[in-house]
MIRO-802789 format. One line per field, with one value per residue (C-alpha): residue in three letters; x negated, y, z. Coordinates in Angstrom, 3 decimals. Example, Ala and Ser with C-alpha at 12.3 -4.5 7.8 and 13.67 -1.06 7.14 Angstrom:
2
aa	(ALA, SER)
x	(-12.300, -13.670)
y	(-4.500, -1.060)
z	(7.800, 7.140)
//
This chain:
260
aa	(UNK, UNK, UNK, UNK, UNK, UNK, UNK, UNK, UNK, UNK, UNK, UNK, UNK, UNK, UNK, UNK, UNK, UNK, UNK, UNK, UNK, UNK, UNK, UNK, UNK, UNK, UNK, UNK, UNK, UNK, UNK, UNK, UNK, UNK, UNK, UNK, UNK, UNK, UNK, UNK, UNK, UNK, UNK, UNK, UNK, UNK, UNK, UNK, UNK, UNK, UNK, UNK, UNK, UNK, UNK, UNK, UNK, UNK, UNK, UNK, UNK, UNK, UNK, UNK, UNK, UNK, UNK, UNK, UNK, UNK, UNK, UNK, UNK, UNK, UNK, UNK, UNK, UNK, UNK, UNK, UNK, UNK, UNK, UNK, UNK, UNK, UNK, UNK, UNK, UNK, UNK, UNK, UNK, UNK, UNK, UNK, UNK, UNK, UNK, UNK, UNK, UNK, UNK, UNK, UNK, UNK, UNK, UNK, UNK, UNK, UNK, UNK, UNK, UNK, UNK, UNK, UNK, UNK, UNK, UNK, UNK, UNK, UNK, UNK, UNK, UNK, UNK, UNK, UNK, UNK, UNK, UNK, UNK, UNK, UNK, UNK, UNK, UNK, UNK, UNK, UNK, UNK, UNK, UNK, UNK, UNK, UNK, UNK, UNK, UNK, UNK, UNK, UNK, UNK, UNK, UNK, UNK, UNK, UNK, UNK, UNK, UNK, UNK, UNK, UNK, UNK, UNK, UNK, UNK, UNK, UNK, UNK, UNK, UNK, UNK, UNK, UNK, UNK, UNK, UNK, UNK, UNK, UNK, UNK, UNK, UNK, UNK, UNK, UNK, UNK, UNK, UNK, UNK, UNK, UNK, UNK, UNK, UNK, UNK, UNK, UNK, UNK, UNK, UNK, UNK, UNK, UNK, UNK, UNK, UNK, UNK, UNK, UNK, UNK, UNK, UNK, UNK, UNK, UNK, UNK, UNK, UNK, UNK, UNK, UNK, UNK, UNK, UNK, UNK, UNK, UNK, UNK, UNK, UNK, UNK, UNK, UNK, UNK, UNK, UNK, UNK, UNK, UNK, UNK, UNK, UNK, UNK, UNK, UNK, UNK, UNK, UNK, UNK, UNK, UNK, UNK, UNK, UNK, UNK, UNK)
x	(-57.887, -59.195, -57.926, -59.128, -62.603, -62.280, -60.918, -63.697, -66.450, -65.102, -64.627, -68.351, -67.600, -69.671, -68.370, -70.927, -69.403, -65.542, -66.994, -67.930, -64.281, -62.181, -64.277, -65.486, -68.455, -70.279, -69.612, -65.683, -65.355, -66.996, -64.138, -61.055, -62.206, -62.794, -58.243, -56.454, -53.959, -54.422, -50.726, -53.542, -55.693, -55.149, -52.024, -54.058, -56.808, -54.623, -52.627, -56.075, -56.921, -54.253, -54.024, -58.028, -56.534, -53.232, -50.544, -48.180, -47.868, -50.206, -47.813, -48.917, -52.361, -51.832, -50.241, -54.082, -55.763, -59.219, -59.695, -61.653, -58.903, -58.255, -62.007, -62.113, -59.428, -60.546, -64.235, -62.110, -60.929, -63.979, -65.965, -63.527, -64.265, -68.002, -68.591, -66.820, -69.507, -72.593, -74.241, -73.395, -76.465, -76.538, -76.710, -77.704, -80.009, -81.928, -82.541, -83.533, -81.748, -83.759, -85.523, -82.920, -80.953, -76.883, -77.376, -80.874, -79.236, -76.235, -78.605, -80.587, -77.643, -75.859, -79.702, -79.757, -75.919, -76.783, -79.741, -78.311, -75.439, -77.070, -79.691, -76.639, -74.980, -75.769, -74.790, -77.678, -80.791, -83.188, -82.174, -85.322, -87.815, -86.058, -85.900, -89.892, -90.827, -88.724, -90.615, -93.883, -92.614, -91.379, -95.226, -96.803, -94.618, -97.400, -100.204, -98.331, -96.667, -94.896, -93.044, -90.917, -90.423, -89.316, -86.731, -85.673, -85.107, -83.675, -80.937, -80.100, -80.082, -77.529, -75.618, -75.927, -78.305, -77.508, -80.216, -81.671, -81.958, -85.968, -86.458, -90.223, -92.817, -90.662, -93.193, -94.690, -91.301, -90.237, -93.400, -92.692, -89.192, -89.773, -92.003, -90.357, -87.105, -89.278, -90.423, -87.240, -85.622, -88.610, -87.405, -83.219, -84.005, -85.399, -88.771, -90.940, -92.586, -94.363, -96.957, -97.289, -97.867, -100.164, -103.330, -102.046, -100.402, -104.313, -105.670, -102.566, -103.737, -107.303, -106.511, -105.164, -107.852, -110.409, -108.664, -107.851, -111.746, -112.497, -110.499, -111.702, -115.501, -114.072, -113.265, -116.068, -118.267, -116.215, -116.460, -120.340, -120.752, -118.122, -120.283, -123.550, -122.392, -121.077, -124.692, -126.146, -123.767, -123.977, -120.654, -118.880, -115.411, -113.482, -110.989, -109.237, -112.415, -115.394, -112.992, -114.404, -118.051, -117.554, -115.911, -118.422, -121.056, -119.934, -119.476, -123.358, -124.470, -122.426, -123.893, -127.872, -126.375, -125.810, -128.800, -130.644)
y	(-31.296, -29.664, -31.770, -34.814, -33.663, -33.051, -36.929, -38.300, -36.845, -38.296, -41.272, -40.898, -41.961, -40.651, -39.855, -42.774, -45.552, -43.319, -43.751, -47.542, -48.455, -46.681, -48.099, -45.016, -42.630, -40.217, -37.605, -38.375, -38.508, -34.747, -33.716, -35.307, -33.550, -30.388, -30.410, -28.406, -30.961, -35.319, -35.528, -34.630, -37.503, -40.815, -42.320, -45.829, -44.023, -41.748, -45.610, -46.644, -44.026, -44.078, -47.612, -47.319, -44.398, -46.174, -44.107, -43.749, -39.792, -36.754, -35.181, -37.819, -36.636, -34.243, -36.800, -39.149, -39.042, -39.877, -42.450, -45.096, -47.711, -45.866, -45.325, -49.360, -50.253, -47.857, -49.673, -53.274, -52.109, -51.116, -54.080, -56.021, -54.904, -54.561, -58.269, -59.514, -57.463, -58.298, -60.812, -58.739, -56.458, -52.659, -50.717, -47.953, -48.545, -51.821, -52.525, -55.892, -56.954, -60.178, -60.894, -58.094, -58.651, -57.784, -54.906, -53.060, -53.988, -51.915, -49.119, -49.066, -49.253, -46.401, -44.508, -44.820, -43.856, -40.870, -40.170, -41.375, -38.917, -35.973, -36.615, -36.996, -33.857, -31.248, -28.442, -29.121, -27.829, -28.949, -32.534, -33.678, -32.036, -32.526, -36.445, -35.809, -35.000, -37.256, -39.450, -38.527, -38.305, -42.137, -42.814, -40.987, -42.781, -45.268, -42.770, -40.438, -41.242, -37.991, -38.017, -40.366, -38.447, -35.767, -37.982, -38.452, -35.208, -34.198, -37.262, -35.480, -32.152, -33.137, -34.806, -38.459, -39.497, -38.622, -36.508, -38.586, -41.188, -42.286, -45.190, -44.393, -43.687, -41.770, -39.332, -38.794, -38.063, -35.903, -33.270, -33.603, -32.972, -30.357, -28.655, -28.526, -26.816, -24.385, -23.704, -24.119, -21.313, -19.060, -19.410, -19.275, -16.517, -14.492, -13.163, -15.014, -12.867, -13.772, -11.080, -12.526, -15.866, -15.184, -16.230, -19.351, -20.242, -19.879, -22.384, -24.740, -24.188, -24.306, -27.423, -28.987, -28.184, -29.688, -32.857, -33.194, -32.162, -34.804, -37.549, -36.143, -36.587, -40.541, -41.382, -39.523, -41.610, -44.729, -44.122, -44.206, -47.447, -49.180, -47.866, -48.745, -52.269, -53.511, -51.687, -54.399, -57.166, -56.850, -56.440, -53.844, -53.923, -55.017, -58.169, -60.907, -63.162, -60.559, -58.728, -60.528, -60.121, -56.423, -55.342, -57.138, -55.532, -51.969, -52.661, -53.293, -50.660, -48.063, -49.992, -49.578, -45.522, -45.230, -46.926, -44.197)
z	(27.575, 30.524, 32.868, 30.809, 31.082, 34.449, 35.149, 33.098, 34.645, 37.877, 36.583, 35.687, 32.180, 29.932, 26.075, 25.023, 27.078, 25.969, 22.322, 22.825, 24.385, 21.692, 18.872, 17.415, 17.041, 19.735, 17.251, 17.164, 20.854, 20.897, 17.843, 19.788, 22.949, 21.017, 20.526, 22.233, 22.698, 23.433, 20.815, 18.091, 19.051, 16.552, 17.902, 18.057, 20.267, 22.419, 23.192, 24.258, 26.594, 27.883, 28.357, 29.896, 32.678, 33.549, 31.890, 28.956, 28.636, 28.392, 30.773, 33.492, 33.491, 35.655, 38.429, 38.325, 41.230, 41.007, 44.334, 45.110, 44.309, 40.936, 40.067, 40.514, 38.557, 35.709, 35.466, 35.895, 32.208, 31.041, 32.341, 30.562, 27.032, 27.594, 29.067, 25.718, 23.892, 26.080, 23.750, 20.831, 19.056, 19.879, 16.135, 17.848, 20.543, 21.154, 25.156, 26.248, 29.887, 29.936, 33.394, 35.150, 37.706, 37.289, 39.722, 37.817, 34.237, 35.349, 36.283, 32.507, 31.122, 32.990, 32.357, 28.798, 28.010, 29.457, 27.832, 24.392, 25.317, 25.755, 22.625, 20.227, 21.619, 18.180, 20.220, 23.302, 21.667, 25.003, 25.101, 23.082, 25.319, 28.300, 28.035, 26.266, 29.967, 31.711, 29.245, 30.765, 34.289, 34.534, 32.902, 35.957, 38.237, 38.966, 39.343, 41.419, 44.089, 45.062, 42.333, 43.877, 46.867, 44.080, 42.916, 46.273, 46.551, 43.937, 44.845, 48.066, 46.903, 44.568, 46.977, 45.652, 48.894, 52.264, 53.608, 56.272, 54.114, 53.478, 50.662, 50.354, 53.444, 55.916, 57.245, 53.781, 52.236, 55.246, 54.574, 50.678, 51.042, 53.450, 51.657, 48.394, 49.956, 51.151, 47.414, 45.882, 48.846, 47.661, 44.027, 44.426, 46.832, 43.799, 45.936, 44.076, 40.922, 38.152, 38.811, 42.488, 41.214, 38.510, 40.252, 41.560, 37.905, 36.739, 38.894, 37.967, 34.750, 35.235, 37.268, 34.409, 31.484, 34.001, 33.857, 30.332, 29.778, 32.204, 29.865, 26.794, 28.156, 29.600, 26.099, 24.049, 26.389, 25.801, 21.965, 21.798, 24.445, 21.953, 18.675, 20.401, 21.186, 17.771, 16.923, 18.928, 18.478, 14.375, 14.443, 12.041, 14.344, 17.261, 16.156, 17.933, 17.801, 19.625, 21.855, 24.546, 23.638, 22.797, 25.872, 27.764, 25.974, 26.459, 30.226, 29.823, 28.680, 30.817, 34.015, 31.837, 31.153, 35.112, 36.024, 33.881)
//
């Protein structure tokens, strides 16, 4: 079963896409692989993994060789099944590929069969918060723009993206990347101590508060130029109808607050 896992994972299949092409659940796919021997498996489901890698035996398992050529062919099979099921209705997870292209719908749906993987796992207790923060990372995307150099490179560091590679601003990118090895050396290296960077933590921290006080004065403000103008407007609420006429009053008196 070892080797099994081993020709999956360079297959890149994940047990999600494994679960989808044998027709049964995430949960199932984690039991079979759990056996200490493929004989064990269903003799309908063992016939179609095998059928999916190209053999007839457990015993020629040990012969695949994970190429190019063969990595094709495998996905050929795949591709074949999923394309029938395209139009079909996902009972677990509802993604809309409208308005993508063939190349970015492959992409979401590689992203989120891999996240759905890892959140179904019952034995990996961090998915939740993990893929929480990777939540809040893709939301910051827009307002920060070195986290893309981040992604970058954490692509080359794991040896997806070849190193001289720059997608984003090439001298930006360059420093980022550049910098951040430095930090990650200083942490793998092991000469970096809590107690040495306890003053810096605080002002990461400190950092932080002053910007979340910052929003929480924004929208404290925001709350008493929207309660001041349905004061003045005679209205009772925002709806559909004085959305216009509200917003357009609050802008008002913000500009009279400034002016004072």
């Amino acid at each position: 079963m070892e080797k099994l896992n081993e020709i999956l994972h360079e297959l890149g299949i994940s047990k999600v896409k494994l679960a989808k092409f044998l027709g049964v659940s995430r949960q199932m796919i984690y039991n079979y692989l759990e056996l200490d021997d493929i004989n064990k498996w269903p003799k309908d489901k063992k016939v179609l993994l095998f059928n999916l890698l190209g053999i007839k035996s457990a015993d020629e398992l040990n012969e695949i060789k994970v190429t190019t050529d063969y990595i094709i062919d495998v996905e050929a099979r795949i591709d074949a099944l999923f394309h029938n099921s395209d139009n079909k209705e996902n009972s677990d997870v509802k993604i809309s590929f409208n308005g993508l292209g063939k190349r970015e719908g492959e992409l979401l749906h590689s992203i989120s069969d891999l996240i759905s993987e890892r959140l179904s796992d019952p034995n990996d207790k961090e998915a939740y918060t993990t893929f929480t923060y990777l939540h809040h990372f893709i939301q910051a995307l827009e307002s920060t723009k070195e986290l893309k150099y981040m992604l970058g490179y954490v692509s080359k560091a794991a040896g997806f993206t070849k190193p001289l590679v720059f997608a984003f601003d090439e001298n930006e990118q360059f420093i980022f990347e550049s910098i951040l090895f430095s930090a990650m050396t200083l942490y793998n290296n092991g000469t970096a101590s809590k107690t040495k960077l306890a003053v810096s933590h605080k002002r990461f921290v400190d950092q932080i508060e002053h910007k979340l006080e910052e929003k929480l004065s924004r929208t404290l403000e925001l709350n008493s130029a929207k309660v001041q103008a349905l004061k003045e407007l005679g209205y009772t609420e925002i709806n559909e109808k004085n959305a216009a006429e509200v917003l357009e009053k609050i802008a008002e008196i913000q500009s009279r607050n400034v002016l004072n």
